[in-house]
C-alpha positions in Angstrom: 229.6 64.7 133.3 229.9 63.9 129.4 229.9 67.9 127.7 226.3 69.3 126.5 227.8 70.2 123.2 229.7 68.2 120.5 232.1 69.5 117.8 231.4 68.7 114.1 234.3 66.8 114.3 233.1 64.8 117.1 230.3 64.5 115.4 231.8 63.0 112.5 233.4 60.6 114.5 230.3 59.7 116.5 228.5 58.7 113.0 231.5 57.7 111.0 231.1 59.8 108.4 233.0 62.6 106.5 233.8 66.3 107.6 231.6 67.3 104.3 228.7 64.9 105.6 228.6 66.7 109.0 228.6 69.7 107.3 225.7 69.1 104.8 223.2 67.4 108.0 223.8 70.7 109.8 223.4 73.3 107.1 220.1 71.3 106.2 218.5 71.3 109.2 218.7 67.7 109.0 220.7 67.9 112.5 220.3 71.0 114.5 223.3 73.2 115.3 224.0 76.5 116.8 227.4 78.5 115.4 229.0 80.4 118.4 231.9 82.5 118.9 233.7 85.1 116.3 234.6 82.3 114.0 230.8 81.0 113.9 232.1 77.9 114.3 229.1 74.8 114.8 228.4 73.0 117.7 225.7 70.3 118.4 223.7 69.4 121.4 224.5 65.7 122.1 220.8 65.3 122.5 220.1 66.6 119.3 222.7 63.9 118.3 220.9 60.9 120.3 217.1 62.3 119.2 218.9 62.7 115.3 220.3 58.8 115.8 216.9 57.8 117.1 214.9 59.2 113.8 217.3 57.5 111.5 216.3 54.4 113.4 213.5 54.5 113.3 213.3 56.5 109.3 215.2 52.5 108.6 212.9 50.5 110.4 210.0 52.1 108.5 211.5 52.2 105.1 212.8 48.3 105.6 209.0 47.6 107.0 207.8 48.8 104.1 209.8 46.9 101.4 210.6 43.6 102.5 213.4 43.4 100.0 215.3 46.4 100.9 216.4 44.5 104.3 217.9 41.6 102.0 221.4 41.0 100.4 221.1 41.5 96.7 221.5 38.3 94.9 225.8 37.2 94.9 225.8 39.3 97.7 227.0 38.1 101.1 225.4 34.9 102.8 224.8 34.2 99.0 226.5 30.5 97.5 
Protein backbone atom coordinates (compact mmCIF):
# COMPACT_ATOMS: atom_id res chain seq x y z
CA UNK A 1 0.00 0.00 0.00
CA UNK A 2 1.86 3.17 -1.48
CA UNK A 3 1.92 5.77 1.99
CA UNK A 4 -1.16 8.46 2.37
CA UNK A 5 1.32 11.16 2.90
CA UNK A 6 4.34 12.50 0.74
CA UNK A 7 7.42 14.52 1.97
CA UNK A 8 8.23 17.89 0.31
CA UNK A 9 11.05 16.24 -0.88
CA UNK A 10 9.20 13.50 -2.43
CA UNK A 11 7.26 15.90 -3.67
CA UNK A 12 9.91 17.67 -5.35
CA UNK A 13 10.91 14.73 -6.88
CA UNK A 14 7.48 13.64 -8.05
CA UNK A 15 7.22 17.13 -10.08
CA UNK A 16 10.86 17.68 -10.78
CA UNK A 17 11.20 20.69 -9.43
CA UNK A 18 13.29 22.63 -6.74
CA UNK A 19 13.08 22.33 -2.74
CA UNK A 20 12.13 26.33 -2.97
CA UNK A 21 9.35 25.39 -5.65
CA UNK A 22 7.80 22.89 -3.27
CA UNK A 23 8.01 25.19 -0.67
CA UNK A 24 6.32 28.29 -2.42
CA UNK A 25 3.10 25.66 -3.93
CA UNK A 26 2.50 24.73 -0.28
CA UNK A 27 2.86 28.08 1.59
CA UNK A 28 0.38 29.45 -1.21
CA UNK A 29 -2.17 27.17 -0.97
CA UNK A 30 -1.50 26.32 -4.38
CA UNK A 31 -0.99 22.61 -3.03
CA UNK A 32 -2.46 21.67 0.20
CA UNK A 33 -0.24 20.55 3.15
CA UNK A 34 -0.57 19.93 6.74
CA UNK A 35 2.76 20.61 9.12
CA UNK A 36 2.96 17.89 11.83
CA UNK A 37 5.17 17.07 14.64
CA UNK A 38 7.42 19.50 16.91
CA UNK A 39 9.50 20.56 14.01
CA UNK A 40 6.14 21.52 11.90
CA UNK A 41 7.56 19.88 9.26
CA UNK A 42 5.00 19.60 5.83
CA UNK A 43 3.58 16.76 4.54
CA UNK A 44 1.17 16.20 1.50
CA UNK A 45 -1.64 13.96 0.85
CA UNK A 46 -0.75 12.05 -2.40
CA UNK A 47 -4.21 12.82 -3.49
CA UNK A 48 -3.90 16.23 -3.02
CA UNK A 49 -0.73 15.60 -5.30
CA UNK A 50 -2.76 13.54 -8.07
CA UNK A 51 -6.04 16.16 -7.76
CA UNK A 52 -2.94 19.25 -7.87
CA UNK A 53 -1.38 17.30 -11.20
CA UNK A 54 -4.89 16.95 -12.59
CA UNK A 55 -5.65 20.94 -12.29
CA UNK A 56 -2.44 21.83 -13.88
CA UNK A 57 -3.63 19.64 -16.72
CA UNK A 58 -6.18 20.64 -17.23
CA UNK A 59 -5.15 24.87 -16.19
CA UNK A 60 -2.66 23.78 -19.68
CA UNK A 61 -5.15 22.38 -21.80
CA UNK A 62 -7.34 25.53 -21.27
CA UNK A 63 -4.67 28.08 -21.52
CA UNK A 64 -3.25 26.17 -24.91
CA UNK A 65 -7.11 25.98 -26.04
CA UNK A 66 -7.26 29.33 -25.76
CA UNK A 67 -4.20 30.55 -27.72
CA UNK A 68 -3.52 28.44 -30.42
CA UNK A 69 0.03 29.78 -30.54
CA UNK A 70 1.02 29.09 -27.15
CA UNK A 71 1.07 25.18 -28.05
CA UNK A 72 3.63 25.99 -30.91
CA UNK A 73 7.54 26.17 -31.06
CA UNK A 74 8.60 29.74 -31.38
CA UNK A 75 10.05 30.45 -34.74
CA UNK A 76 14.10 28.71 -34.91
CA UNK A 77 12.79 26.70 -32.33
CA UNK A 78 12.83 22.88 -32.52
CA UNK A 79 11.15 21.00 -35.55
CA UNK A 80 12.11 24.55 -37.09
CA UNK A 81 14.67 24.32 -40.59
Amino acid sequence: MPPRFLTLADVTEILNISTAQAYALVRSGELPAIQIGGRLQWRVEASQLEAYIERMYAETRARLEGDPVAGQAPPGGVGEP
